[in-house]
N, C-alpha and C positions, 0 to 999 in steps of 0.2 A: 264634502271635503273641500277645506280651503286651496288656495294658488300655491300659498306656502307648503301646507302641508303635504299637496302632489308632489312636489320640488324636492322637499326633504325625505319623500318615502321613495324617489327616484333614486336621487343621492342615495340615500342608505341600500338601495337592491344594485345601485352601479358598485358598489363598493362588496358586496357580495359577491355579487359576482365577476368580480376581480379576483378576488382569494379564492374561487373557487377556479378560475382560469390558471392562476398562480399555482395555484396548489399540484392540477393536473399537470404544468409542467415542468415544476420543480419535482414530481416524481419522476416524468420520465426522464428529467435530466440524472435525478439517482439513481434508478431505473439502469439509466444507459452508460452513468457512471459503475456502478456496481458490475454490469457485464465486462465493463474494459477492464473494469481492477482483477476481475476472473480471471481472464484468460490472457491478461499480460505479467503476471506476473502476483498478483493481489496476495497470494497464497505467502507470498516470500514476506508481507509487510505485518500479515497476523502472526507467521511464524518471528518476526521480528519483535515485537511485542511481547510475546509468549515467551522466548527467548531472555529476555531481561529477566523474568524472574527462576530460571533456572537458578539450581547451584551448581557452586564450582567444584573441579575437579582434578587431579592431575592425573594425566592421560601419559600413556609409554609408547612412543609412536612408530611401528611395525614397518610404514614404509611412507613414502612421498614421490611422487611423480610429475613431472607435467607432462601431459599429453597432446599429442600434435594434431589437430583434424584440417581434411580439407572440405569446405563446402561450397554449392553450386557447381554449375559447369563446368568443362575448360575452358570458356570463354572469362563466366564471372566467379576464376576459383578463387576463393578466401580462407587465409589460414586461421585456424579458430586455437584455441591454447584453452587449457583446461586440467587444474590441480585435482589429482587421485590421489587420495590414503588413504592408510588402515591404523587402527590405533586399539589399545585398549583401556582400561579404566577401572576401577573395582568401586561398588558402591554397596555397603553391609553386606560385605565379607565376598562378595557375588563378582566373577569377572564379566564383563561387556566387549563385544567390541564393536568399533564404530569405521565408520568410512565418510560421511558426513564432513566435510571441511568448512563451508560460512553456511548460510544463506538463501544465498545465489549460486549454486551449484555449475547454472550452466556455463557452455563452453563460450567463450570469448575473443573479440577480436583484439584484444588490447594483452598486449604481450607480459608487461610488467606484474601487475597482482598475480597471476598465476605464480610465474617466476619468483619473486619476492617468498610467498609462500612457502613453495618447494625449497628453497635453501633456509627458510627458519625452519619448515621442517628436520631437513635431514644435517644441522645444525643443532638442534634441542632435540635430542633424544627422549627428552619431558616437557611437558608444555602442558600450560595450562586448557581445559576444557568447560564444557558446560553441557548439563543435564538435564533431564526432564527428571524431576523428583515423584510425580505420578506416574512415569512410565519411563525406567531408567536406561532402556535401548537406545532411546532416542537420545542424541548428543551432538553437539557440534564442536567444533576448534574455535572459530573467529564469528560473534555474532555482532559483527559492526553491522551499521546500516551501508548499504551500498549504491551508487548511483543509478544502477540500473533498478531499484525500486521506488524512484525516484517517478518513473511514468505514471505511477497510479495514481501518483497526486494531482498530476494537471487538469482532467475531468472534474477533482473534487474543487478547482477553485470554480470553476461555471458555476456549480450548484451551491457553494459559497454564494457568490454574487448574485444568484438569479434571487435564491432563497432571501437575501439581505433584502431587496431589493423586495420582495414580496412582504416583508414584515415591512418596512418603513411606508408601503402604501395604506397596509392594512391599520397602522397607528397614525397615518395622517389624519386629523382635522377636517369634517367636510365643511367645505366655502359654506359662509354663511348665505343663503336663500335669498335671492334680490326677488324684492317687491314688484308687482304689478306697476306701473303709474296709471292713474286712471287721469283719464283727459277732463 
């Protein structure tokens, strides 16, 4: 085997085993992306998705609340707010009823969206809804997207970029092989 040929079959095992370095940690960036979108929330962005292609429905709504909580100690107590209702909805002939309001269910520290809610609630006696047409229990009121499903996304740019970044090594060009000089 030539000088060149050693060079280039270097080149080409560096370049392996690059994409193979790449690879193992652009999983576990997925990996460890996929854990955070679990259990911050992850569940709210499939249901968001899934959500869009519900149909619609009009819903007769039973009651609307917001609810007060306090959370932490009495040192770090924090008031949380948090929209409750009951509604129903008929879907082939069939009554339902729902309590389900966005989303993002839980309770909050930001006063307005809850508030907001509760008065088109108990303002619109009718209001539009949305259904799960495989499984018509399930329903919501408002399936915006909301800020707080907004954290699942920031893990997915690392693995965006690591991943990019692992495709543009693996399509680079390897340097052309410098020759020996012999004296």
């Amino acid at each position: 085997m030539s000088s060149v040929e050693a060079i280039e079959t270097k080149s080409i095992l560096a370049r392996v085993g690059s994409f193979i370095w790449g690879a193992f940690f652009l999983l576990v960036f997925f990996g460890g992306w996929l854990a955070i979108a679990f259990f911050a929330g992850g569940e709210g962005v499939i249901d968001y998705v899934r959500a869009k292609t519900w149909d619609e429905n009009v819903c007769d709504v039973r009651s609307a609340e917001m609810v007060f909580q306090n959370h932490g100690t009495s040192a770090t107590r924090k008031q949380m707010y948090q929209i409750q209702t009951t509604y129903t909805y008929v879907v082939d002939g069939k009554e339902f009823y729902g309590s389900r309001y966005g989303l993002d269910d839980r309770a909050t520290s930001e006063f307005r969206r809850p508030a907001r809610a509760e008065t088109y609630l108990k303002n619109n006696p009718q209001v539009t809804c949305y259904y799960n047409p495989r499984n018509p229990s399930e329903a919501i009121i408002d399936r915006s997207f909301t800020g707080n499903l907004l954290i699942v996304l920031f893990p997915l740019t690392f693995v965006v970029l690591f991943g990019g970044l692992m495709l543009m090594n693996i399509n680079k060009k390897p340097k052309p092989a410098r020759r020996a000089r012999r004296a």
